[in-house]
C-alpha positions in Angstrom: -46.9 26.4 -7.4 -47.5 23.8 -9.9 -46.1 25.4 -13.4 -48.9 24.0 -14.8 -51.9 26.3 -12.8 -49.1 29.5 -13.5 -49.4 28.7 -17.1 -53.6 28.7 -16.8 -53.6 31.6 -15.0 -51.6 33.5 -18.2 -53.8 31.9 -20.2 -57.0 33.5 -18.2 -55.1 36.8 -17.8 -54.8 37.1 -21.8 -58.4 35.8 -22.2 -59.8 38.8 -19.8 -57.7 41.3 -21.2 -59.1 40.4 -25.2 -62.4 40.2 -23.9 -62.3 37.3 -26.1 -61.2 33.2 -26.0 -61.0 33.9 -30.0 -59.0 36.9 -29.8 -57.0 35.5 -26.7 -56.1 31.9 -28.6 -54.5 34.1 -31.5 -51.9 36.2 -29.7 -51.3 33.0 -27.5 -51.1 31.0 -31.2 -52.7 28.2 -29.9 -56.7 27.2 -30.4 -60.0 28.3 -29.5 -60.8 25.5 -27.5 -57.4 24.8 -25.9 -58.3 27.9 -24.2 -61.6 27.3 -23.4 -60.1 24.1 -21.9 -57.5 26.0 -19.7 -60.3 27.7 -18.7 -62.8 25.3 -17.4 -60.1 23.3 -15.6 -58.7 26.5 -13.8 -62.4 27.5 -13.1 -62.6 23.7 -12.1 -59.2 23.4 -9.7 -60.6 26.9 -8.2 -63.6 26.1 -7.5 -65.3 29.3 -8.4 -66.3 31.0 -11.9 -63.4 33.7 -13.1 -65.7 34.7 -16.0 -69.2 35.9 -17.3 -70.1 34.7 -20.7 -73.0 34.9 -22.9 -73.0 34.6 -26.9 -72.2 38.4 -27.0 -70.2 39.3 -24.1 -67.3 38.0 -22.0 -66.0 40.0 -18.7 -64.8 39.2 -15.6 -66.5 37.8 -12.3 -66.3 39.7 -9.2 -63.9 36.3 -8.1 -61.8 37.2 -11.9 -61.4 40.5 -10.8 -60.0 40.3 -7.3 -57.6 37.4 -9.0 -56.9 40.0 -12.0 -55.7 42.5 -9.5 -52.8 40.7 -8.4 -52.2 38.8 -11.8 -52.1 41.8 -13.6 -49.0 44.0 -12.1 -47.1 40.4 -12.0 -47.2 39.7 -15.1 -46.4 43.6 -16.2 -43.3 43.1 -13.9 -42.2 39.5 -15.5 -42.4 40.9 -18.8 -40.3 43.7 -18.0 -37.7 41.8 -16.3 -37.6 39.9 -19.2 -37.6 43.0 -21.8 -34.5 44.2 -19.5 -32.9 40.2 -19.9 -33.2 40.6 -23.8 -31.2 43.5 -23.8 -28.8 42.7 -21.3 -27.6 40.0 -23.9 -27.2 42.8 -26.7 -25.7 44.7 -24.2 -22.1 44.0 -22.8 -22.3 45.2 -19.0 -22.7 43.3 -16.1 -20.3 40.5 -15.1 -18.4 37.8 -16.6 -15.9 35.5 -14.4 -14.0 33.4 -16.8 -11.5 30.5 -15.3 -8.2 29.0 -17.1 -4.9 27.4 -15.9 -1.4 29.5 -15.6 -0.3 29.2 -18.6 -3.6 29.5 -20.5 -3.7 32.9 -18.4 -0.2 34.0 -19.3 -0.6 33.1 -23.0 -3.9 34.3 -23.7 -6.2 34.6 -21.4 -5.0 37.6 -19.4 -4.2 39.8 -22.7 -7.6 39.2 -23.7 -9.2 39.7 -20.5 -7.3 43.2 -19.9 -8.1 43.8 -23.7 -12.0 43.3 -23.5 -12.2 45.5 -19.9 -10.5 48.2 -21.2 -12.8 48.6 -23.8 -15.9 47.8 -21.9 -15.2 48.9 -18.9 -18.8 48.4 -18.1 -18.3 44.8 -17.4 -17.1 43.7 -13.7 -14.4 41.1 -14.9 -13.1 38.0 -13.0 -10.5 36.0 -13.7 -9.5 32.9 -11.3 -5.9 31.1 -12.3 -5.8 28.0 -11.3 -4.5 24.6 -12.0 -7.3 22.1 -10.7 -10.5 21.2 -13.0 -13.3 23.6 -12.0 -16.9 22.8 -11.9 -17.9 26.1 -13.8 -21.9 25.4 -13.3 -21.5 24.7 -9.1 -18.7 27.4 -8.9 -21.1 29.9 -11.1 -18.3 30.7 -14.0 -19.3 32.3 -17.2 -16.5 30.1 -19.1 -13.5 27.8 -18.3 -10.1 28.1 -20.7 -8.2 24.3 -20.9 -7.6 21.6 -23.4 -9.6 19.8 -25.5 -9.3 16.4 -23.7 -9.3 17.9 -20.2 -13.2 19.0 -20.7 -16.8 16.9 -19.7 -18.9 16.0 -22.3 -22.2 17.9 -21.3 -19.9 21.4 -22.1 -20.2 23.6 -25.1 -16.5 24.1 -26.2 -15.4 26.7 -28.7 -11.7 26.7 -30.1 -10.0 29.7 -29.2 -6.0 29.5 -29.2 -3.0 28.7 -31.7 -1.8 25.3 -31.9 0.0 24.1 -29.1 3.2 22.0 -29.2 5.4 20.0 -26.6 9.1 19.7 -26.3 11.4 17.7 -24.2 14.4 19.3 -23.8 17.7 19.3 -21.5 20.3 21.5 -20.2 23.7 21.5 -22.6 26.0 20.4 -20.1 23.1 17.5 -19.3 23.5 16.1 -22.8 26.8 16.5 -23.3 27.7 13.5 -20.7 25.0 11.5 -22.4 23.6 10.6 -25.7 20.3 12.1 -26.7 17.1 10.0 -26.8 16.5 9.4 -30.5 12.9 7.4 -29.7 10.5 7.9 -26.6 12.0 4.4 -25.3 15.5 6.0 -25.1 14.0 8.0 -22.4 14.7 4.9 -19.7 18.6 5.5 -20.1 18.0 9.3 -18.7 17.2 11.2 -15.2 14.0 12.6 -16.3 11.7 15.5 -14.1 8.0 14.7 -13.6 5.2 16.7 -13.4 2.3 16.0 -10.6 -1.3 18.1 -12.1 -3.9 19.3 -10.1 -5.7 16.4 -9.6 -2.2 14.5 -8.1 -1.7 12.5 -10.9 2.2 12.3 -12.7 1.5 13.1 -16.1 2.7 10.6 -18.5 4.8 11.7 -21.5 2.9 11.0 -24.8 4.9 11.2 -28.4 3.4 10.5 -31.9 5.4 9.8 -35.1 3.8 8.7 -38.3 0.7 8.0 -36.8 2.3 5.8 -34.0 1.5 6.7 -30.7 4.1 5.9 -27.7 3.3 6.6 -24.3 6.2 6.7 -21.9 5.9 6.1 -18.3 9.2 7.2 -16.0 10.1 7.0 -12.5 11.2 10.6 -12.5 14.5 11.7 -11.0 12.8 14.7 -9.7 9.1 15.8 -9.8 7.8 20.0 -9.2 4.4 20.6 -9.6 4.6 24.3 -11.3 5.7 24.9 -14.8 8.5 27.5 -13.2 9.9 24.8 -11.5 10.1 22.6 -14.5 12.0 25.0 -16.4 14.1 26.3 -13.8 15.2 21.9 -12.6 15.9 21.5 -16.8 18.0 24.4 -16.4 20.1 23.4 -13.6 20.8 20.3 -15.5 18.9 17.7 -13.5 17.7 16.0 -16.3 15.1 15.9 -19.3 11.7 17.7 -18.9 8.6 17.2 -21.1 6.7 20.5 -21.1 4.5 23.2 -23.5 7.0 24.9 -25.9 5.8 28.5 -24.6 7.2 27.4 -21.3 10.5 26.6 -22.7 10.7 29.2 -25.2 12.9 32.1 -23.5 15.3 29.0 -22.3 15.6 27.5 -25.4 15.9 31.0 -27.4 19.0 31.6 -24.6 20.5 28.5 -25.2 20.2 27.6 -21.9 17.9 24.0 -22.8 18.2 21.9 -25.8 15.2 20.0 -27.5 15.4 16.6 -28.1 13.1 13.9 -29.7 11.9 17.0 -32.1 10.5 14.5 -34.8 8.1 12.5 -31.9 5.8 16.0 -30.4 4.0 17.5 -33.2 1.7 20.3 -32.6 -2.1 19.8 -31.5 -5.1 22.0 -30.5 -4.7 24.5 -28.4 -7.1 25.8 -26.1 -10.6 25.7 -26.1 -13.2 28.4 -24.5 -16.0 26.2 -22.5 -19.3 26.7 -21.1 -22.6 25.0 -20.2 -24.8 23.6 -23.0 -27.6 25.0 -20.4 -26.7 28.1 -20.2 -27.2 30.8 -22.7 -24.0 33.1 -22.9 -24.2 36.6 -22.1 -23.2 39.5 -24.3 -20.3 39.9 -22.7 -19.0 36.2 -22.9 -19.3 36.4 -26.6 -17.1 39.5 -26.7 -14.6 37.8 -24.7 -14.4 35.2 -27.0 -13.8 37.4 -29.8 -10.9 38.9 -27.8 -9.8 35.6 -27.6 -9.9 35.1 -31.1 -7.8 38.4 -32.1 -5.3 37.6 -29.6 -4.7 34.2 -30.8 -4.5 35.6 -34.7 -1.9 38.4 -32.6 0.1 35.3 -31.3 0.1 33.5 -34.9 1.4 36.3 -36.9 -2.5 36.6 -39.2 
């Protein structure tokens, strides 16, 4: 149907139901004659007359009231279904899949998530871990968890996490047979392990210092695609790995890796909570967030 006839024939449902185009154009809020318009032309398009006028009356046509009778239960049910969307947003049941990385799960995401269900266990959660960039509109997600830089422009992003921070780091027995990298550059001198992203791509190792920016490209020694992996090839002394500092943490707390190049990976954002600029969130998405929120202040110490 063209939206435009759907919109006249609202407009000539409201106008029989006022008995009035006066009456009608104020609970529409648009003019007297703008009705009167929509009117005519839907009378016009039809081909018939929907209504009887005279300077004292205004009622239906036998045509108007046949076209009444299936307009009018319609429209009843539309602005139920409507009535019931409004307070489904107030409301935080029905379903909310969400989508993040691994470590954005680990970190946050999952506490959150098991937070938010156990006290609404109205909502039907679902929570997807995995690596590779999601399409959250085609794939019909509520939200997506990643980085700042790793999101499209036409998304709605809401900061959610701590400050993040990398480290490189080695294995003690690694760096005691050679001298530490004081600058990125150093890195050439060293067996290094890469890691290959979802999308296939080595990711390069970035540093900042002062406001100067180095980016270091390596042929790696070694390359591992999960963030296990990374930690466990640092470990076994294979070389120097450039990964989150939550990945390295329990390592470096064990002594079991040393950071290097300490002074050249200062923190940055952490992650952000994203979803369509299209799409209205749901009750339940904004609770989620909020979860978000308190763990992130739980992870911070506030």
């Amino acid at each position: 149907m063209d939206p435009r006839k759907l919109s006249d024939l609202v407009v000539f449902h409201r106008v029989a139901a006022e008995r009035s185009f006066t009456a009608a154009a104020r609970s529409l809020g648009v003019t007297q004659s703008a009705v009167s318009q929509t009117v005519k032309r839907l009378e016009g398009e039809m081909g018939i007359r929907l209504l009887s006028r005279s300077t004292r009356s205004l009622a239906p046509t036998a045509a108007g009231e046949r076209l009444l009778d299936t307009l009018v239960p319609l429209i009843a049910d539309m602005d139920a279904e409507i009535e019931d969307l409004a307070r489904l947003r107030e409301q935080p049941g029905g379903r909310l899949r969400v989508t993040c990385g691994k470590h954005a799960a680990d970190t946050l995401v999952w506490p959150a998530f098991a937070r938010l269900i156990a006290k609404h266990p109205e909502i039907e959660g679902e929570l997807s871990v995995e690596n590779r960039h999601v399409d959250i509109v085609a794939e019909r997600f509520d939200a997506g968890i990643r980085l700042r830089e790793d999101l499209q422009m036409d998304m709605v992003a809401v900061p959610v996490g701590p400050p993040l921070r990398i480290v490189v780091v080695g294995a003690p027995g690694y760096l005691a047979r050679r001298d530490p990298p004081r600058r990125p550059r150093d890195l050439s001198a060293h067996r290094c392990i890469g890691f290959r992203n979802a999308g296939g791509i080595l990711s390069p190792w970035s540093f900042e210092k002062d406001g100067h920016v180095e980016t270091v490209r390596l042929s790696p020694s070694l390359v591992v695609n999960d963030g296990d992996a990374l930690v466990g090839a640092a470990c076994a002394g294979i070389g120097l790995a450039y990964m989150l500092k939550d990945l390295a943490a329990p390592a470096l707390g064990a002594g079991h890796l040393v950071e290097v190049l300490g002074d050249w990976c200062p923190p940055f954002p952490g992650y952000h909570a994203f979803y369509s600029s299209r799409r209205q969130p749901t009750r339940a998405f904004t609770l989620f967030l909020d979860a978000l929120r308190q763990e992130a202040r739980a992870a911070t110490g506030e």
